[in-house]
C-alpha positions in Angstrom: 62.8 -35.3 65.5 60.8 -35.6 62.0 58.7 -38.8 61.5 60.3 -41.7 60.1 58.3 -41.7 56.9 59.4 -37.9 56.8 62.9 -39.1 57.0 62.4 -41.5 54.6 60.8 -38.7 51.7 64.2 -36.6 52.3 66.5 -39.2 51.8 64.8 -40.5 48.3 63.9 -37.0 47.8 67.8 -36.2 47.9 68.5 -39.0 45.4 66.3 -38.2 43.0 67.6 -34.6 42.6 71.0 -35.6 42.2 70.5 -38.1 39.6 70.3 -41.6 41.5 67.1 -42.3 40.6 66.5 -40.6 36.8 63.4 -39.5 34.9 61.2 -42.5 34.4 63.4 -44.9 37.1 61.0 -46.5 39.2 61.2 -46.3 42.9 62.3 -49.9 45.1 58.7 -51.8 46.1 57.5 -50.7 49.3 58.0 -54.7 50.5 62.0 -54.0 49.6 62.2 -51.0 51.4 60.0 -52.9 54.6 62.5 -56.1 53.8 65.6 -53.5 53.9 64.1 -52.4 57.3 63.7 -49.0 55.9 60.0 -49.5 58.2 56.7 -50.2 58.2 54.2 -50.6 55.4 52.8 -47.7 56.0 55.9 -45.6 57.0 56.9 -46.1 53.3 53.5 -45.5 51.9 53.1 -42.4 53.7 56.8 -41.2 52.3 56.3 -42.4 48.7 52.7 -40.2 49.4 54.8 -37.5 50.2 56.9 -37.5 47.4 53.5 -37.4 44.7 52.2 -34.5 46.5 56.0 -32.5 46.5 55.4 -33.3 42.3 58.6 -35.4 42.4 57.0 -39.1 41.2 54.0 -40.3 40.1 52.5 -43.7 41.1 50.2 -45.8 38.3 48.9 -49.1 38.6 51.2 -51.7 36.9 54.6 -49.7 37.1 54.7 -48.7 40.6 56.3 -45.1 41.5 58.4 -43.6 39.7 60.1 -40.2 39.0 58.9 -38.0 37.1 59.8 -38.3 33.0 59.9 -34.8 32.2 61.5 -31.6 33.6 58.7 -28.5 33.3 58.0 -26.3 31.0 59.5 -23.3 30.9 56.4 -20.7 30.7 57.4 -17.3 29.5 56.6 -14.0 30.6 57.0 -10.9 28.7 58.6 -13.6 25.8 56.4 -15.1 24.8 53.4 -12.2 23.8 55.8 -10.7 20.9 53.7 -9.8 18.6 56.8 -11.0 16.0 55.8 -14.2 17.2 51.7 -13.8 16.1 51.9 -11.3 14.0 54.7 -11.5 11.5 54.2 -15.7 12.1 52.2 -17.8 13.7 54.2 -19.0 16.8 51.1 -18.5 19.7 51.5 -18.5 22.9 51.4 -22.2 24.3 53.5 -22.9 21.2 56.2 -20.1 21.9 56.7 -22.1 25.2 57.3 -25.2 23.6 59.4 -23.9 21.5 61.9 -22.3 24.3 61.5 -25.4 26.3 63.1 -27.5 23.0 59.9 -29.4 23.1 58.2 -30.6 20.1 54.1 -29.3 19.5 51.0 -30.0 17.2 48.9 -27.1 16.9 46.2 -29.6 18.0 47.0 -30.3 20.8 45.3 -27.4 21.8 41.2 -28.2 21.7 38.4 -25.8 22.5 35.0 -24.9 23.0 33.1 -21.9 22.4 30.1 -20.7 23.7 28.1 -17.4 24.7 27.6 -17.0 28.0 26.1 -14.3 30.7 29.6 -13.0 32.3 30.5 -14.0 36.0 31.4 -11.3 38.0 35.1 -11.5 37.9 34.5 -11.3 34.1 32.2 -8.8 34.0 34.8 -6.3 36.2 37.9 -6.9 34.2 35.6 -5.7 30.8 33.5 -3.0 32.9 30.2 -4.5 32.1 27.2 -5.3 34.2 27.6 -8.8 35.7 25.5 -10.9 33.8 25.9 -9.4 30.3 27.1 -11.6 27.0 30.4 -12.4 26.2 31.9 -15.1 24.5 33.7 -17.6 26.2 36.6 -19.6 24.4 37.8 -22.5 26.5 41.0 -24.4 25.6 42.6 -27.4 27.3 46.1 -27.8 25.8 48.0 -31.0 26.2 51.6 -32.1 25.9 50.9 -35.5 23.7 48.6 -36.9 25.9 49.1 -35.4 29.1 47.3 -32.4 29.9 49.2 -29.3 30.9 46.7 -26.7 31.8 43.1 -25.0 30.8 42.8 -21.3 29.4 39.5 -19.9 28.8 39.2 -16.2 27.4 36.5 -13.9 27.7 35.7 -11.4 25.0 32.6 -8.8 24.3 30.8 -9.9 21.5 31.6 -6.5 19.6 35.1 -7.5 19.3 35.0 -10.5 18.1 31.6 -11.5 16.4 31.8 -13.2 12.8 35.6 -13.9 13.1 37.5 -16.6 14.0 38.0 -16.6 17.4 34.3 -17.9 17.6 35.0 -20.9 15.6 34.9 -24.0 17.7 37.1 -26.1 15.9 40.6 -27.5 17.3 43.7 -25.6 17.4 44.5 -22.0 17.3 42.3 -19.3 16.0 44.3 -19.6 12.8 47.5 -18.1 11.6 48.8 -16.4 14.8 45.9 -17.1 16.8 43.6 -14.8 19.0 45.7 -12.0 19.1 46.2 -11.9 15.7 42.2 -12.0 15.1 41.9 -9.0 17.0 44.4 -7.2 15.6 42.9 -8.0 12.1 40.2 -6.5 13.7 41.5 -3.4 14.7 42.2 -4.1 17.9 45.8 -4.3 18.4 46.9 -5.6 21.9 49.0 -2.9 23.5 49.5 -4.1 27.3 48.2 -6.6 29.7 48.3 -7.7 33.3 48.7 -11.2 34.1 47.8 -12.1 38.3 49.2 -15.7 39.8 48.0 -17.8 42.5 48.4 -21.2 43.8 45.6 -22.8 45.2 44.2 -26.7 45.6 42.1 -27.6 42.5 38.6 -28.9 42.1 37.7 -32.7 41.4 36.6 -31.4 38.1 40.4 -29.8 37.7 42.1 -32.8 39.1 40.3 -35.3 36.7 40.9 -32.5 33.6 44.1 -31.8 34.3 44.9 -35.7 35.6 46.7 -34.2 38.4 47.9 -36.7 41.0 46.6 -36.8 44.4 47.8 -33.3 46.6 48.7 -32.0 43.4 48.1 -28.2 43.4 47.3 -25.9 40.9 48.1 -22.3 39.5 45.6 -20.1 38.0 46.2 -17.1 36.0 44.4 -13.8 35.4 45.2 -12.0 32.1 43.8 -8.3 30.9 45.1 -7.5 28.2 44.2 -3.9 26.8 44.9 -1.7 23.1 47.0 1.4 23.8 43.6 3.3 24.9 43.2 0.8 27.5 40.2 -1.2 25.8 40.2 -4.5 27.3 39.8 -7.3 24.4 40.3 -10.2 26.3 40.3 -11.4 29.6 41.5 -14.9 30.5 41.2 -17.3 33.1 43.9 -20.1 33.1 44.4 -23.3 35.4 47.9 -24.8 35.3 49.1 -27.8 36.6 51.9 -26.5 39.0 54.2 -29.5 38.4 54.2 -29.1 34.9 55.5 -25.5 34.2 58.6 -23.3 35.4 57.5 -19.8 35.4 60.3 -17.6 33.6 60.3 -13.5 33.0 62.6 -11.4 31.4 62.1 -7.7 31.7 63.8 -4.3 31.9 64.1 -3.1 35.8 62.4 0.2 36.1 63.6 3.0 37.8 60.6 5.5 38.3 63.0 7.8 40.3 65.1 8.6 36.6 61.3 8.9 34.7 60.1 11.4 37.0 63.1 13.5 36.8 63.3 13.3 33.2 59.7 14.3 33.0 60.0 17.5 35.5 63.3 18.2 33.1 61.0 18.0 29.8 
């Protein structure tokens, strides 16, 4: 048999998702559910626990637990790197999100640091250079209003990118369509990339960033993104709060049996 407080977590758990308890309700005091014989002090505080860590509420001083106000956002794949988007416009990447998530955005939310540093190794790989070499580093945190939503910091050789705006500290996008317009300005238009997902827990330095609450995990992203010759311009590291993001991709499904029987036909 599950614990009680276990019992307890599926039960409001189960409520929550089908609309008992809405965005922003607050959960009964743990002394009403003791009172209401639901159990102990601590059977309740270890299920309302539960429920933080599973992303479902959040608990603050002065207002208790309750559910969580808002649903994630919906984080493009393929979607949102058209280069209609930054090229032709100026609708970058974290914006493109908002927009297909029917969110509202300021192109501030988004601040950032920039800095020259020698290149970790992970860094150094995805650009092929000797670990320790230069690049810039341009380190975002983007928020939703107040609430952080995740870090992205890009790494770039200082070929690319020296005297233009991607090396300009101040907040918001690199101007008009961003970073990937920069390069392609440049002459480095972005042809392909690889992006690479993994959950893991964050650091006390992520958790305080990102204000995640307690058990919260995180996911961090590895993006490569190349010109048609397969130069790499940037490569970025991003940490997202997991809660705060539904991971959608739209794409073509391949068939490399059909391509290679074309090609042997041509």
């Amino acid at each position: 048999m599950a614990p009680k407080w276990r019992d307890l977590a599926d039960r409001l758990a189960e409520q929550i998702r089908n609309g008992e308890y809405a965005p922003g309700d607050q959960l009964p005091q743990i002394r009403e559910l003791v009172e209401s014989g639901e159990g102990s002090k601590a059977t309740v505080n270890q299920a309302y626990k539960a429920l933080e860590t599973e992303g479902l509420v959040t608990s603050t001083r002065g207002r208790g637990t309750v559910v969580r106000p808002h649903t994630p956002l919906k984080r493009l794949g393929i979607a949102r790197y058209d280069k209609a988007k930054w090229r032709d416009g100026d609708e970058v990447a974290f914006i493109a999100d908002r927009v297909a998530s029917g969110r509202s955005y300021d192109r501030n939310e988004q601040t950032q640091t920039v800095s020259r540093v020698k290149a970790p190794a992970v860094v150094a790989a995805a650009h092929g250079l000797p670990e320790g070499a230069d690049v810039y580093a341009r380190a975002r945190l983007v928020k939703e209003g107040t609430q952080p939503t995740h870090t992205l910091t890009s790494y770039y050789r200082p070929e690319h990118v020296e005297g233009t705006r991607i090396v300009n500290p101040e907040p918001g996008p690199a101007g008009r369509g961003g970073g990937f317009r920069v390069l392609y300005d440049a002459g480095y238009e972005i042809d392909h990339m690889t992006e690479e997902l993994f959950a893991r827990v964050p650091t006390a330095e992520e958790a305080h960033l990102l204000q995640l609450s307690p058990g919260e995990w995180v996911m961090e992203l590895h993006r490569t993104t190349r010109t048609a010759d397969g130069t790499v311009v940037e490569f970025a590291i991003g940490v997202h709060a997991a809660t705060r993001f539904a991971w959608s991709y739209d794409f073509k499904v391949p068939d490399s049996a059909k391509t290679l029987v074309e090609g042997e036909r041509t």
